[in-house]
Residue frames relative to the residue before (quaternion, step in Angstrom):
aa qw qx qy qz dx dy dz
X 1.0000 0.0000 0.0000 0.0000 0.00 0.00 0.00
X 0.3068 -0.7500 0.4646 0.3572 3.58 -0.61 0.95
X 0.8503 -0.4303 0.2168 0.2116 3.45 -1.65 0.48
X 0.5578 0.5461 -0.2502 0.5728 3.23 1.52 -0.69
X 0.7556 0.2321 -0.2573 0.5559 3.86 0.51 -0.63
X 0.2980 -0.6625 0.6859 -0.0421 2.89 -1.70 1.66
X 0.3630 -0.6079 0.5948 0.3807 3.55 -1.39 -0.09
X 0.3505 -0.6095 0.5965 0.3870 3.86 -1.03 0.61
X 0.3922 -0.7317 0.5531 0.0699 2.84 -1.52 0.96
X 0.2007 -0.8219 0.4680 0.2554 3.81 0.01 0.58
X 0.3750 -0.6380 0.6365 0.2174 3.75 -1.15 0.53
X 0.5375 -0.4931 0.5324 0.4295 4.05 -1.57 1.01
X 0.7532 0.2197 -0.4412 0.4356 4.28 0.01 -0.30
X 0.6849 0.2846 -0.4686 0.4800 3.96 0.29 0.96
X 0.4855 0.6261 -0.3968 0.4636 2.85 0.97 0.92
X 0.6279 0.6622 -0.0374 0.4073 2.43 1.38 -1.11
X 0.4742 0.5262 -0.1653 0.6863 3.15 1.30 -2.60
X 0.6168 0.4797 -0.4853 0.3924 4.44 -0.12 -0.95
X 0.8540 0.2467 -0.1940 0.4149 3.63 0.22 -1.00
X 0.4715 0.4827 -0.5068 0.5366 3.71 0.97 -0.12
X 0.8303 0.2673 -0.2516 0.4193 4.20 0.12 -0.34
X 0.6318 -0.6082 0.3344 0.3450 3.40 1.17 1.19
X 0.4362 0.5532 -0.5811 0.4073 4.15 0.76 0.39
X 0.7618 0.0692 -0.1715 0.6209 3.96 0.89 -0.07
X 0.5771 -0.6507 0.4571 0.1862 2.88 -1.07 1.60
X 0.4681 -0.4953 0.5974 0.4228 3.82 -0.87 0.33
X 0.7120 0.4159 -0.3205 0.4663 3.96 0.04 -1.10
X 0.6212 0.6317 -0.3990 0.2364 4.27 0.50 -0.65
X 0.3456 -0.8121 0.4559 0.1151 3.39 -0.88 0.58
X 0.1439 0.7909 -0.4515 0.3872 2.80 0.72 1.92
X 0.0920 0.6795 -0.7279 -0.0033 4.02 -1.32 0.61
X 0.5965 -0.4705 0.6302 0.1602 3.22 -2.00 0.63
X 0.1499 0.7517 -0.6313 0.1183 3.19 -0.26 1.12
X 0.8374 -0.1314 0.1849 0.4974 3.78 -0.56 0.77
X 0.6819 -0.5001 0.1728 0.5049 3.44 1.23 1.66
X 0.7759 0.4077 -0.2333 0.4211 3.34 0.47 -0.22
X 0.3940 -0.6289 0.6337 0.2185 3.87 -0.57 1.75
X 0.1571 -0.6596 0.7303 -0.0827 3.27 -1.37 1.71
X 0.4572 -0.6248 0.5997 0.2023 3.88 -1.15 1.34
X 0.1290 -0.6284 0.7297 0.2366 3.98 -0.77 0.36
X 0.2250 -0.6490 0.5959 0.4161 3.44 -1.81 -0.07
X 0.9112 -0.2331 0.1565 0.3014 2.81 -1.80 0.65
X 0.4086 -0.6917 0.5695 0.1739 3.67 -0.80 0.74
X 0.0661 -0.8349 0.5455 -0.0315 3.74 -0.26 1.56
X 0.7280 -0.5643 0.2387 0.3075 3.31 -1.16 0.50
X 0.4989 0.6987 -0.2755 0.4325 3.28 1.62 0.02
X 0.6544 0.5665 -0.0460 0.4986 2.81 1.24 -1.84
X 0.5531 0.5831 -0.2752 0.5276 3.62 1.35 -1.26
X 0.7826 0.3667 -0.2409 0.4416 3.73 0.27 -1.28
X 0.4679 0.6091 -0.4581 0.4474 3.66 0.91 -0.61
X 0.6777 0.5451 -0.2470 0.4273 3.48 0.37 -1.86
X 0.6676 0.6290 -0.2806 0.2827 3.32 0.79 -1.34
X 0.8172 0.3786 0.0495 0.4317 3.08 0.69 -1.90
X 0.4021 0.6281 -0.4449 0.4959 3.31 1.79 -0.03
X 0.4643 0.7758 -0.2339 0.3577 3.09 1.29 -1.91
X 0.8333 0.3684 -0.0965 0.4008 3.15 -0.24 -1.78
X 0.6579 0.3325 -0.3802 0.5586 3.85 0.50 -1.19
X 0.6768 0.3293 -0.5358 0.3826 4.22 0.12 0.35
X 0.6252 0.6208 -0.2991 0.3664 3.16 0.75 -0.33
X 0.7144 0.4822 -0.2090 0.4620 3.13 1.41 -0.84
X 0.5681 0.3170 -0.1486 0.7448 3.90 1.39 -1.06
X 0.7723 0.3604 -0.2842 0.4393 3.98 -0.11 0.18
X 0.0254 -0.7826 0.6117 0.1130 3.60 -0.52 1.58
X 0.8514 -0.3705 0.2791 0.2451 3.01 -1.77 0.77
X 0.8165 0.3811 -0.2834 0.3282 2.94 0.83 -0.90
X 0.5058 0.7625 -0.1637 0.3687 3.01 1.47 -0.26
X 0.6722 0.1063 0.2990 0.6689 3.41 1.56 -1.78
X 0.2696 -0.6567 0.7018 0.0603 3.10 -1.07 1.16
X 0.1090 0.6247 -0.7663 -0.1029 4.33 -0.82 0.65
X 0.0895 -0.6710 0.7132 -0.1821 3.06 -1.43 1.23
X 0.3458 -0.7399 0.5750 -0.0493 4.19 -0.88 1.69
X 0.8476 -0.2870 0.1380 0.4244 3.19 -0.90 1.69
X 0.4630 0.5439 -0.5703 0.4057 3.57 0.44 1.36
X 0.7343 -0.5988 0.1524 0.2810 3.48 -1.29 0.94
X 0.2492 -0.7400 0.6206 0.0726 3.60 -0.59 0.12
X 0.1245 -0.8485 0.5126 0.0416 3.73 0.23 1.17
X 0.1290 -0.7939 0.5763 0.1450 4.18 -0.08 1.15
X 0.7867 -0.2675 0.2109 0.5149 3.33 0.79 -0.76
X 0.7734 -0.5330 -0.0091 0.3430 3.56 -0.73 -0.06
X 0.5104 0.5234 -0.2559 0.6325 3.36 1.89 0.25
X 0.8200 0.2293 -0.0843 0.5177 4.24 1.12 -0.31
X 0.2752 0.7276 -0.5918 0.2113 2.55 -0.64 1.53
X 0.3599 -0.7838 0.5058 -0.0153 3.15 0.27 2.11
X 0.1794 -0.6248 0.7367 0.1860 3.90 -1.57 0.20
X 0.3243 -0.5912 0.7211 0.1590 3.78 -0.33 1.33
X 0.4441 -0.5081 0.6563 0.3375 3.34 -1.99 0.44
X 0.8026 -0.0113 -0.1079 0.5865 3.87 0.92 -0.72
X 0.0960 -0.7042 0.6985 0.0838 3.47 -1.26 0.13
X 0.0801 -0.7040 0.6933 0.1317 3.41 -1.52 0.51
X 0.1536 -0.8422 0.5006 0.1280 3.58 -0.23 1.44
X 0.6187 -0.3332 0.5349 0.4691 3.55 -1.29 -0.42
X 0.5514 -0.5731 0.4635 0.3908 3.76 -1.36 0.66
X 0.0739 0.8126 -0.5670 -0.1129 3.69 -1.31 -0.28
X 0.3864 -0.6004 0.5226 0.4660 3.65 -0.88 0.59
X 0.7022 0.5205 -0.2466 0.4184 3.61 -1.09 0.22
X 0.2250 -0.8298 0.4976 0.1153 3.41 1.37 -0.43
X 0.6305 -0.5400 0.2818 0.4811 3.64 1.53 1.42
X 0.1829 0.8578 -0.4638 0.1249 4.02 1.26 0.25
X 0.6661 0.5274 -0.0005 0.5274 3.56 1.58 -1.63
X 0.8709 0.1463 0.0641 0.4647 3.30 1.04 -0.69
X 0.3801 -0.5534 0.6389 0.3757 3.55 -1.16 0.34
X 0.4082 -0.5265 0.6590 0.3492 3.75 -1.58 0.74
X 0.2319 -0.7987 0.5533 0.0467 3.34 -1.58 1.00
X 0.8257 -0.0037 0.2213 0.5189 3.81 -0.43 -0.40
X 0.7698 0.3390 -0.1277 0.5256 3.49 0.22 -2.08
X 0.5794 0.5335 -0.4472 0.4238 3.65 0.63 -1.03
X 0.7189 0.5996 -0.2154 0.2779 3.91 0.00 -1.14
X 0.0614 -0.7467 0.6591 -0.0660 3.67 -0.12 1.33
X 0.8538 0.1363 0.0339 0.5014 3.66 0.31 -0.11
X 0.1153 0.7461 -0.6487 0.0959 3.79 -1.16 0.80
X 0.1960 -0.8128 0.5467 -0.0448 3.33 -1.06 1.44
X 0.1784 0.7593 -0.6258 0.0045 3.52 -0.35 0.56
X 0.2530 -0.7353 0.6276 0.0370 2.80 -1.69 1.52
X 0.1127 -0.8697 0.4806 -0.0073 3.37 -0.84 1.31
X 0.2717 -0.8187 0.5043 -0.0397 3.21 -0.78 1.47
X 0.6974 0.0678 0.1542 0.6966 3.35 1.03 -1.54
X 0.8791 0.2291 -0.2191 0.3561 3.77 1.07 0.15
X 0.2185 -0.8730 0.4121 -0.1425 2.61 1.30 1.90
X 0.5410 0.6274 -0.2473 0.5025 3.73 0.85 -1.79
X 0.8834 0.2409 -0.1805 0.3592 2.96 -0.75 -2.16
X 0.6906 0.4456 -0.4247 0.3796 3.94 0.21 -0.88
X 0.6889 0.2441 -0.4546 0.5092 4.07 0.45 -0.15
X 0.6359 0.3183 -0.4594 0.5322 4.11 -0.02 -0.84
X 0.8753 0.2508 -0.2846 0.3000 3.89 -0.53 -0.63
X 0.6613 0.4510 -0.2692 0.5355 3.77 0.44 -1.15
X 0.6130 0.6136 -0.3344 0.3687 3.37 0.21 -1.78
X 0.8222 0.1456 -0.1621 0.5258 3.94 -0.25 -1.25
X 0.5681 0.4766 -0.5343 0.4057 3.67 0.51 0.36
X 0.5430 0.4605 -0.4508 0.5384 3.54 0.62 -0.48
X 0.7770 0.2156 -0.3544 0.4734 3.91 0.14 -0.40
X 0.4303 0.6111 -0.5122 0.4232 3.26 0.53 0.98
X 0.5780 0.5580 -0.2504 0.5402 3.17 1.06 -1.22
X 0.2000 -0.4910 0.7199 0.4480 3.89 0.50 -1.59
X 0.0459 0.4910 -0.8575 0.1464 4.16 -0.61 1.05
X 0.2893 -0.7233 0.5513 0.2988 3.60 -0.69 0.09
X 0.7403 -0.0219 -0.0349 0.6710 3.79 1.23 -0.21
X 0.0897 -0.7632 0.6395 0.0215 3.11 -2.01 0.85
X 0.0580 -0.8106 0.5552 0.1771 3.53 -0.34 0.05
X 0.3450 -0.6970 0.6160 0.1257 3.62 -1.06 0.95
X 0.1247 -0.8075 0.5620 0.1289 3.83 -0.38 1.01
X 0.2685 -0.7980 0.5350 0.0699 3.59 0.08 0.83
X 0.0649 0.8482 -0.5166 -0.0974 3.94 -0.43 0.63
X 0.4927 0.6493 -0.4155 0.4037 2.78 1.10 0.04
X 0.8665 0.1437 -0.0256 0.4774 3.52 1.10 -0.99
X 0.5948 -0.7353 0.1154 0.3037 3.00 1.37 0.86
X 0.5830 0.6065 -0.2310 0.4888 3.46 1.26 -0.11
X 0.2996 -0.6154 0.6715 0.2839 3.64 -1.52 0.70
X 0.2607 -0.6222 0.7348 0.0706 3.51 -1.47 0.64
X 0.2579 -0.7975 0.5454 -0.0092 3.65 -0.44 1.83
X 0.0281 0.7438 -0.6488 -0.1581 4.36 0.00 0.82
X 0.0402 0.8017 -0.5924 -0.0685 3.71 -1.22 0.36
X 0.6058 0.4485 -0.2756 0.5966 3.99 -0.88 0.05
X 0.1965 0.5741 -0.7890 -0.0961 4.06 -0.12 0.42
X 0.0827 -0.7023 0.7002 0.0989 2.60 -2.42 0.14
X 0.6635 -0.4480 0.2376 0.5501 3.71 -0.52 0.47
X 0.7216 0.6309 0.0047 0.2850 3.75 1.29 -0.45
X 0.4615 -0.5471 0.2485 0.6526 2.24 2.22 -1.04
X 0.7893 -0.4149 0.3138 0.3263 3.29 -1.03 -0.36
X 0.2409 -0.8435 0.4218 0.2291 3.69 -0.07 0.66
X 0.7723 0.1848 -0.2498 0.5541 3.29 0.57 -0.28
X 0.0054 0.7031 -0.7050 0.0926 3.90 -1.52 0.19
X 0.1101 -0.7272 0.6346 -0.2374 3.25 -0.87 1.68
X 0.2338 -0.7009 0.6628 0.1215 4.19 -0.29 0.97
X 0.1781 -0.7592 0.6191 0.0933 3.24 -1.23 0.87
X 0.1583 -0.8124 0.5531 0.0951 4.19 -0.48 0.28
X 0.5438 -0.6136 0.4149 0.3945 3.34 -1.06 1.13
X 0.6320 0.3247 -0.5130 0.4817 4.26 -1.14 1.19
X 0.6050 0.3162 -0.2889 0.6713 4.15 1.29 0.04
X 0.5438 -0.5829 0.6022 -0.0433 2.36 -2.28 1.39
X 0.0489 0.7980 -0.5927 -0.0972 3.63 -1.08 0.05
X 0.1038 -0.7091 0.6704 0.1920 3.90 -0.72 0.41
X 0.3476 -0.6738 0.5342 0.3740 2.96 -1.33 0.29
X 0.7858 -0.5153 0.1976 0.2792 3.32 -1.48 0.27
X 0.6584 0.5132 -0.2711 0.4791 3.47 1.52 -0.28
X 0.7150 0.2932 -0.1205 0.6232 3.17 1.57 -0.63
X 0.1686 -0.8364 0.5188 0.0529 3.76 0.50 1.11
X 0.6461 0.4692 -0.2506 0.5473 4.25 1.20 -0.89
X 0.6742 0.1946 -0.5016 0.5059 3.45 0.38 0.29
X 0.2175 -0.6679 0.7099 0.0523 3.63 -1.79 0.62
X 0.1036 -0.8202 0.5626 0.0013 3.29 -0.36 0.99
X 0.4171 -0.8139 0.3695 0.1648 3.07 -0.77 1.40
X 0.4546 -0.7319 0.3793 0.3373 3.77 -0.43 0.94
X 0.6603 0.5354 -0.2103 0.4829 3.71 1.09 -0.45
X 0.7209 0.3876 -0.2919 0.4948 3.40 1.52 -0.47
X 0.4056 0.7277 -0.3293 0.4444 3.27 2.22 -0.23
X 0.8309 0.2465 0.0051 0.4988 3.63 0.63 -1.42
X 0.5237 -0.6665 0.3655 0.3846 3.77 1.21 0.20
């Protein structure tokens, strides 16, 4: 592309102004990634139960008061990214984040489950979250059964990364006493 033509970038509040005037559908699977409105594919029944049962084993070893888990809602990085983790585990709040999108600081934990977006969540999502500093992510892989632990962000990505297999545990890093079982993670 010659030098003179740029792509417009889109800011999260025209993004926004985009879905308040019906150019994104309230129902569309769409995030702001680096200014640019990215299509998700379709949520499949695999992908559904992963979410599900991730869901549940925090819910179950993780009190409330402790962690917010919260399912494909936004995550505001800044003014051009604002990804929809499949899970998040946020920091508590009065208000229950009523006033605000959770941002960066809010975020102990980010799960993406990948069905059909294996690629984009480690090359694309995966080192933006360590951009931000997410301090941890896991990559649920269904296709090959296994959780893929990032830790250490850096401006680069993630410095450390450890694969987990269904008979191993993993805690996350804020909560070191719960161990979540990789087999009870993925079914």
């Amino acid at each position: 592309m010659p030098d003179s033509i740029l792509n417009r970038r889109f800011t999260v509040d025209e993004y926004y102004i985009m879905a308040r005037s019906g150019i994104l559908r309230e129902d569309e699977r769409v995030e702001l990634i680096e200014g640019e409105i990215i299509q998700l594919p379709p949520i499949g029944s695999r992908h559904m139960a992963w979410v599900n049962q991730i869901v549940a084993c925090f819910h179950g070893d993780l009190p409330p008061e402790r962690a917010m888990v919260i399912t494909q809602r936004p995550i505001r990085l800044d003014i051009y990214n604002e990804p929809e983790p499949d899970v998040a585990l946020l920091k508590p709040r009065a208000g229950f984040y009523e006033n605000q999108i959770p941002g960066p600081a809010d975020v102990c934990l980010i799960v993406e489950v990948s069905d059909l977006s294996l690629e984009y969540d480690r090359e694309v999502k995966v080192p933006l979250y360590a951009r931000f500093g997410i301090p941890e992510v896991w990559l649920a892989n269904v296709e090959n059964l296994t959780v893929t632990v990032f830790r250490t962000p850096s401006p680069t990505g993630y410095e450390e990364r450890q694969t987990v297999r269904p008979g191993q545990t993993v805690s996350p890093l804020e909560f070191p006493e719960i161990a979540l079982a990789v087999q009870k993670m993925i079914g």
